[in-house]
Structure formats: C-alpha cells, structure tokens
Backbone as JSON Lines, residues from 0, in Angstrom:
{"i":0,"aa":"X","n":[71.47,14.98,106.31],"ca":[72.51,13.99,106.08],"c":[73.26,14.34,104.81]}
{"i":1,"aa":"X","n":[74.73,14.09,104.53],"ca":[75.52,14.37,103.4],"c":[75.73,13.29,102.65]}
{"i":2,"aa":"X","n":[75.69,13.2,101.77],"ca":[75.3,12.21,100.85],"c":[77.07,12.27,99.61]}
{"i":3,"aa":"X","n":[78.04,11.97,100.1],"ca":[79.13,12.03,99.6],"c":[79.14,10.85,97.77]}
{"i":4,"aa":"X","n":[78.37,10.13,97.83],"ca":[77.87,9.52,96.79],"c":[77.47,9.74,95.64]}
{"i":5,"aa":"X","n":[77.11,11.0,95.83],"ca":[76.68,11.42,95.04],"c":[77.73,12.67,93.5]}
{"i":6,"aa":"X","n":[79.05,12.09,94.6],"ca":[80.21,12.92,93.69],"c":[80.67,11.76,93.02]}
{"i":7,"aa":"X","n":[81.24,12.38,91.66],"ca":[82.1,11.27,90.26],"c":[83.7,11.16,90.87]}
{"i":8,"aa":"X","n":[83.44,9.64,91.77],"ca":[85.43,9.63,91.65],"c":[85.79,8.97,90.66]}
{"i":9,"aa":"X","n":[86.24,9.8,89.67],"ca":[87.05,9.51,88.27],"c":[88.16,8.13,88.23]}
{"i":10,"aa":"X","n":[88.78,8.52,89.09],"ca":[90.28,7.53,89.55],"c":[91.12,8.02,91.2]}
{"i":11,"aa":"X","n":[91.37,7.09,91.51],"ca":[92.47,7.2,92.96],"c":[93.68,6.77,92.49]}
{"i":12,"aa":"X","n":[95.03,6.82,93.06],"ca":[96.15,6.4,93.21],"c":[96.31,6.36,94.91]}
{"i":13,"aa":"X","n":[96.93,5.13,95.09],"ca":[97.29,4.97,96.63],"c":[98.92,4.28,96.57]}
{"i":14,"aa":"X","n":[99.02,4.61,98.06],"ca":[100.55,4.59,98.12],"c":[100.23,3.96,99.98]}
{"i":15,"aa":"X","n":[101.2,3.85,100.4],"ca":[100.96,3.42,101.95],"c":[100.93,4.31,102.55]}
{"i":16,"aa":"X","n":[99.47,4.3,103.41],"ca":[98.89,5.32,104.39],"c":[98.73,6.52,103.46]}
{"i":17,"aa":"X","n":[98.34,6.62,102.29],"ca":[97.88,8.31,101.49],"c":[97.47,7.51,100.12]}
{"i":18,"aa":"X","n":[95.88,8.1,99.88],"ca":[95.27,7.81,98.83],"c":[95.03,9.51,98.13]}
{"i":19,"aa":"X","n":[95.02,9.47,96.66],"ca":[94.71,10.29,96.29],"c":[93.13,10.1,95.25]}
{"i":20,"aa":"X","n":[91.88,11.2,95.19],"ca":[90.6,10.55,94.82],"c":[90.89,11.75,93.45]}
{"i":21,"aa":"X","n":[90.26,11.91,92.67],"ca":[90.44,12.53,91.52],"c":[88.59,12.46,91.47]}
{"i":22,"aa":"X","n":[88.28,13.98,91.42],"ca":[86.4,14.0,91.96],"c":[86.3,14.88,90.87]}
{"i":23,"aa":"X","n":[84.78,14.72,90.8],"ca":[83.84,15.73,89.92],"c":[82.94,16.05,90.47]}
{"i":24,"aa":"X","n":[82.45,17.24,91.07],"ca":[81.59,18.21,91.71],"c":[80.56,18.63,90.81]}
{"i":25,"aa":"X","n":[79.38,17.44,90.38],"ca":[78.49,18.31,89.8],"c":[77.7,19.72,90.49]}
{"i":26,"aa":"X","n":[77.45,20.24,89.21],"ca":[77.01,21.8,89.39],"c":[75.33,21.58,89.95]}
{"i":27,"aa":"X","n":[74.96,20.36,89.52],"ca":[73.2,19.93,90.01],"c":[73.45,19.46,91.94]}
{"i":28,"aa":"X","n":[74.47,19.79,92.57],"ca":[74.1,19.16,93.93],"c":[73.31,20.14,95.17]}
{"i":29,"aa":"X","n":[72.56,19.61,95.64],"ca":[72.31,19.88,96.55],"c":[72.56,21.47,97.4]}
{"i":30,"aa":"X","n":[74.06,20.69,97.75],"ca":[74.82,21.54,98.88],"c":[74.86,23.09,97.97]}
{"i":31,"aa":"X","n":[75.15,23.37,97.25],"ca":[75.25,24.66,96.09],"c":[74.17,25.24,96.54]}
{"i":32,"aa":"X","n":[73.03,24.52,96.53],"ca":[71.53,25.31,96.61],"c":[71.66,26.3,98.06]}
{"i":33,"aa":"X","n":[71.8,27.78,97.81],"ca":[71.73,28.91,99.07],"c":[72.77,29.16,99.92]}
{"i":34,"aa":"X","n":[73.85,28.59,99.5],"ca":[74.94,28.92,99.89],"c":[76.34,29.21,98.88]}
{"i":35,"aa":"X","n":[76.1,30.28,98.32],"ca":[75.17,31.51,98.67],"c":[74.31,31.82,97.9]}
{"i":36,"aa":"X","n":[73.4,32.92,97.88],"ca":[72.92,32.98,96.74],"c":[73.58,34.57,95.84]}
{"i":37,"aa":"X","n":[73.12,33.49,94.56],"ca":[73.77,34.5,93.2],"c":[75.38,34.07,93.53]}
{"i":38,"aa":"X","n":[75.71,33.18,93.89],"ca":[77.52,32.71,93.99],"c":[77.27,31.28,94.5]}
{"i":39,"aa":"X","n":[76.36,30.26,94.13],"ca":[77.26,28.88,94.77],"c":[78.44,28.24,95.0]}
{"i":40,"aa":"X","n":[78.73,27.96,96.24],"ca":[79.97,27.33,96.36],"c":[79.73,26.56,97.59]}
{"i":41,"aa":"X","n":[80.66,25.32,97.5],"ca":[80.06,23.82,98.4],"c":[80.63,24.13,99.83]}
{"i":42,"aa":"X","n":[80.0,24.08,100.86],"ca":[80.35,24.63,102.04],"c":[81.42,23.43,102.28]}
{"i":43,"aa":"X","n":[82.19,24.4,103.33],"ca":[83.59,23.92,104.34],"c":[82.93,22.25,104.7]}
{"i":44,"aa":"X","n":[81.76,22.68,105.69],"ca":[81.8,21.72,106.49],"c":[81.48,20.37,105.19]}
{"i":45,"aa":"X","n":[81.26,20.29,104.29],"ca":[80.39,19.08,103.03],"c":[82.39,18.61,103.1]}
{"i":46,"aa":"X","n":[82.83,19.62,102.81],"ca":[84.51,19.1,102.31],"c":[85.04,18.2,103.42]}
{"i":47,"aa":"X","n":[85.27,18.71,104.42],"ca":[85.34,17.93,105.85],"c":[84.83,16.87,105.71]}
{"i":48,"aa":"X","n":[83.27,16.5,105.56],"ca":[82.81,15.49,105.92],"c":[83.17,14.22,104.97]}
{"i":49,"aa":"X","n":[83.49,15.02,103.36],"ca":[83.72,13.74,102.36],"c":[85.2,13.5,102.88]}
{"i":50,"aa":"X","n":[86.22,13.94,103.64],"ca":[87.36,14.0,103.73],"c":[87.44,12.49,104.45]}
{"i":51,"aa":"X","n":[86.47,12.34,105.86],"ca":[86.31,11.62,106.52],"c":[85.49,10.39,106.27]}
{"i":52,"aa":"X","n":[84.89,10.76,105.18],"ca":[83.62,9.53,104.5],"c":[84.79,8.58,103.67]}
{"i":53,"aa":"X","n":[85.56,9.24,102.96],"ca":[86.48,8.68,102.09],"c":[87.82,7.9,102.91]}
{"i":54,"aa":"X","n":[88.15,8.66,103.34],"ca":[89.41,8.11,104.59],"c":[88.69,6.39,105.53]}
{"i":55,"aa":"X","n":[87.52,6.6,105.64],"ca":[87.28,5.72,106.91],"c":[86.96,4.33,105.39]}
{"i":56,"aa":"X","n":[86.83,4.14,104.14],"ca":[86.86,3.81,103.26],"c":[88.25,2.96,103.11]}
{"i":57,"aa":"X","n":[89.01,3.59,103.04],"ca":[90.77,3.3,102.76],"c":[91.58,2.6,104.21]}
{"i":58,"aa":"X","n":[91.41,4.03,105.58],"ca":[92.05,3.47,106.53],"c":[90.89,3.16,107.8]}
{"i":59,"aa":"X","n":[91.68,2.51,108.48],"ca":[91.49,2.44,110.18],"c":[91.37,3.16,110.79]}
{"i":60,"aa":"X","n":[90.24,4.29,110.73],"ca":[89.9,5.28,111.47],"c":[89.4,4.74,112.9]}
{"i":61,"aa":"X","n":[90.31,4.72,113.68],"ca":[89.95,3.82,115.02],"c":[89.26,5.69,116.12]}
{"i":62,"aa":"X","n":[88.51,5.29,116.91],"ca":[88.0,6.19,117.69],"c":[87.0,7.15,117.5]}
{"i":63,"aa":"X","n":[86.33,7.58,118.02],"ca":[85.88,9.52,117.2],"c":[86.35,10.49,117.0]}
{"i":64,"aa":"X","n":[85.84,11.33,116.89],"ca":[86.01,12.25,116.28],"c":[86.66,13.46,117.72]}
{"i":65,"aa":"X","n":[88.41,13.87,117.81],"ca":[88.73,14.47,118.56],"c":[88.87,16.24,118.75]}
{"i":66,"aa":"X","n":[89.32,16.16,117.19],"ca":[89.53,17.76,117.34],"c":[89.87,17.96,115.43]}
{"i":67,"aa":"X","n":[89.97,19.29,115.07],"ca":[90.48,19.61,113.92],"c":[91.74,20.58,114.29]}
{"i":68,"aa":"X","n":[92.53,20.69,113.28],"ca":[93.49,21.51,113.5],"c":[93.63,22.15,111.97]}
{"i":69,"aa":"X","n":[94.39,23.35,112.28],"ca":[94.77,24.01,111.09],"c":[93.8,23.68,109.46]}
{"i":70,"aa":"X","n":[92.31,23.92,109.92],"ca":[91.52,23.73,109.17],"c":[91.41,25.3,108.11]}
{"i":71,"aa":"X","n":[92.06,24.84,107.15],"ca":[92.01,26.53,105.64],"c":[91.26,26.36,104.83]}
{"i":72,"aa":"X","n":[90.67,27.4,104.94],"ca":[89.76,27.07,103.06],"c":[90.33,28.58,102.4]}
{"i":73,"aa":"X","n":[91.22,28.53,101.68],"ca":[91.64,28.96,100.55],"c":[91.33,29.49,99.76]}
{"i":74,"aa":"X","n":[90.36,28.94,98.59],"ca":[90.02,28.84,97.49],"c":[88.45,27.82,97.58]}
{"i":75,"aa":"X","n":[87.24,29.14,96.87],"ca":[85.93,28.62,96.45],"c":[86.1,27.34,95.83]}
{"i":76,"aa":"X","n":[84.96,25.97,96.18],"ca":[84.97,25.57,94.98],"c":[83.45,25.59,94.61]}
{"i":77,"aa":"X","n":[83.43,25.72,93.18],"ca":[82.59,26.2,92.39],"c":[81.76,25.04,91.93]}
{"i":78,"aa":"X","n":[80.32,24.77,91.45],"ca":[79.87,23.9,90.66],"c":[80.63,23.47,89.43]}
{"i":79,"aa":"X","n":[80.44,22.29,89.26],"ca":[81.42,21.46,88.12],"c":[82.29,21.53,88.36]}
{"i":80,"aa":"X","n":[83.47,21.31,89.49],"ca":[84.81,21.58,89.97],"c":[85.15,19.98,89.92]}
{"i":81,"aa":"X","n":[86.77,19.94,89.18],"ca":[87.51,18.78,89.12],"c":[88.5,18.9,90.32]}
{"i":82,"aa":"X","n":[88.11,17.83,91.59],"ca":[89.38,18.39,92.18],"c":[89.87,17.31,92.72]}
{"i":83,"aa":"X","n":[90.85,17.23,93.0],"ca":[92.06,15.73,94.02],"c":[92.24,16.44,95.3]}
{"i":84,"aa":"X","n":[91.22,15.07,95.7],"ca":[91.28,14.94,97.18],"c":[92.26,14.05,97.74]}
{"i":85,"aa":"X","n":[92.91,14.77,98.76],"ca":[94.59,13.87,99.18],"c":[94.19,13.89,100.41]}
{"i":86,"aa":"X","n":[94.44,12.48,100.86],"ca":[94.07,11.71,102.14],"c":[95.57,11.61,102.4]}
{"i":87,"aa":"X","n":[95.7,11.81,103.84],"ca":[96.93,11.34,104.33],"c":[96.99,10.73,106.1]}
{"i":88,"aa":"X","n":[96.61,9.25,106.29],"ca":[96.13,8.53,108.09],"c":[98.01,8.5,108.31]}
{"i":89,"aa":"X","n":[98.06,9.14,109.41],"ca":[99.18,8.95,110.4],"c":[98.29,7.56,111.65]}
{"i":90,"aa":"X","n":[98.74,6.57,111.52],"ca":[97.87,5.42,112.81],"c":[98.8,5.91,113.99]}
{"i":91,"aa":"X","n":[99.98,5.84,113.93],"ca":[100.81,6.45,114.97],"c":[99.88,7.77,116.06]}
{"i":92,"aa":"X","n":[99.81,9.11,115.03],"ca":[99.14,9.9,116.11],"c":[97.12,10.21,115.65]}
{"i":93,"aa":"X","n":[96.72,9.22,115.0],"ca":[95.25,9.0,114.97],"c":[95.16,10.41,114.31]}
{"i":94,"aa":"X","n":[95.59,10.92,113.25],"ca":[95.53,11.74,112.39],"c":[95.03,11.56,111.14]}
{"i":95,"aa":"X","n":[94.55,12.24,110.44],"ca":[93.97,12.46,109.15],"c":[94.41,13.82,108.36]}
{"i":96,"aa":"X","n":[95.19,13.74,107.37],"ca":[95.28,15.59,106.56],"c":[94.68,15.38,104.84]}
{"i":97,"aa":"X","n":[94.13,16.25,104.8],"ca":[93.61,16.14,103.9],"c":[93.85,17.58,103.12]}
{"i":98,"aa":"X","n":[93.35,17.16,101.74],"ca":[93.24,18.55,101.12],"c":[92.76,18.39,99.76]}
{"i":99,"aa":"X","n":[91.8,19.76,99.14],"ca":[91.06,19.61,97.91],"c":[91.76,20.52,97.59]}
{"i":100,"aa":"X","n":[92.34,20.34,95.95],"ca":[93.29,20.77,95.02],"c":[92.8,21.13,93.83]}
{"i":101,"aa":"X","n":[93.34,21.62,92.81],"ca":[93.56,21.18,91.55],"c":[94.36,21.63,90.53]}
{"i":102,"aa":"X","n":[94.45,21.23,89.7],"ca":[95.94,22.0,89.16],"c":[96.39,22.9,88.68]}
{"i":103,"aa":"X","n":[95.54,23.94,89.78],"ca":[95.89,25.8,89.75],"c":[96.05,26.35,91.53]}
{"i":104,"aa":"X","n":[95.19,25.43,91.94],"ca":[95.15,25.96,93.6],"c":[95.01,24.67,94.97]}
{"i":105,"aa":"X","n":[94.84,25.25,95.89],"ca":[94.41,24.6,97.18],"c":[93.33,25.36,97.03]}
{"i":106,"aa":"X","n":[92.37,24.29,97.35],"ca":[90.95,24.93,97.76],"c":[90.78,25.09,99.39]}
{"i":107,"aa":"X","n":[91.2,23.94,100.1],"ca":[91.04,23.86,101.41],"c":[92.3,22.62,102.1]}
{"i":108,"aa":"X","n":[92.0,22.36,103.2],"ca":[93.29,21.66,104.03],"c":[92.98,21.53,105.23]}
{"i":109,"aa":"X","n":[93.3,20.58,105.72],"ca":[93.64,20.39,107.57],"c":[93.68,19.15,108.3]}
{"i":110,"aa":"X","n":[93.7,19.38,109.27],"ca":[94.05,17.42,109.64],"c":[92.94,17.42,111.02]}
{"i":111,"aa":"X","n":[92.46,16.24,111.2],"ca":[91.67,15.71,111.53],"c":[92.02,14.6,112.48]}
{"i":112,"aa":"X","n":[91.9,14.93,114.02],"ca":[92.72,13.93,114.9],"c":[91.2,13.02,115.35]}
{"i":113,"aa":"X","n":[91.68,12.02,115.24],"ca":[90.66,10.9,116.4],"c":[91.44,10.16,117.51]}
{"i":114,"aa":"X","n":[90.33,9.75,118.35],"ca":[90.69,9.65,119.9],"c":[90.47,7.9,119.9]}
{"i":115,"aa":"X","n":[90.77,7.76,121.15],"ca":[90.13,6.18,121.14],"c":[88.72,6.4,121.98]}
{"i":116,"aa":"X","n":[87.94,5.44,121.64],"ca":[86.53,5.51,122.08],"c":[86.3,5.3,123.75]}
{"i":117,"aa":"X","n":[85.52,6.17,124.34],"ca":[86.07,6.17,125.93],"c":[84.45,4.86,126.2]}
C-alpha cells in the first residue's frame, strides 16, 4: 500500500478546477529503498498514485479508473526533492493532468481519464 501521507505539503494555491500542492520528498521514505540501488529515485507509479490520492481530496473524481494518456517522466526525482504538484479535473471529459515540477524542470506529467462506474 502507498502511503502518500507521509509527504510535507508545505502550501497549495487553488483556483477553479486546478490546485497546486507545494511537497517535500523526504530522503528517509520508503519508496527510495531499491529502486535503484546506489541511485534512489521515487518510482513513476508512487507519482501517479499521489496524483490521484490528492485530486480525489480537492475534486469529484466520479467513476474508476479508465485509462492514462501521455504519461512522461522526464526528470529523476531524487530524495529531499521540493516539488509542485499541479492538479488539473476537467468534470466535462472525467479527466485529471497532472504534473511534478520545480523551478528548474518537469519531472513527470499526464492525464488520467475516469469512467463512470458500470
């Protein structure tokens, strides 16, 4: 289980339908441990999942989970990483885009469609 709780959200700013989280990635987590070794860095799928832990927080994530699209990872992130996570719910097409930043790079990106529950 991912334990998204366990990251420092410093501060958010929100606006309608797009929150922005302002995080601290301690270097003591978990996810770091063996992936890889002699280079930690927090796997794809941990980013994804806080993308969606945080979003269903803010919006109306109505349905499950349908598909990903144009999912990038960019840029490592490293233990002790400061980064802004940007939420963006389209309710119109049951979308989610997200992306971990900071103020040198994109670390990662992509949007995240949900369905209605059959």
């Amino acid at each position: 289980m991912l334990y998204p709780d366990v990251v420092d959200v410093q501060d958010s700013r929100e606006a309608e339908n797009q929150i922005i989280l302002n995080l601290h990635v301690p270097a003591g987590l978990d996810y770091f441990s063996g992936h890889f070794p002699n280079m930690p860095v927090l796997p794809g799928v941990v980013q994804i999942h806080w993308a969606v832990h945080y979003a269903a927080q803010y919006f109306p994530l109505v349905g499950g989970f349908t598909s990903m699209e144009h999912i990038k990872f960019q840029s490592l992130v490293l233990p002790d990483a400061k980064l802004a996570l940007s939420l963006h719910w389209s309710a119109e097409k049951q979308q989610l885009e997200f992306s971990f930043s900071n103020s040198e790079r994109k670390h990662s990106s992509g949007r995240i469609v949900f369905g209605k529950d059959v």
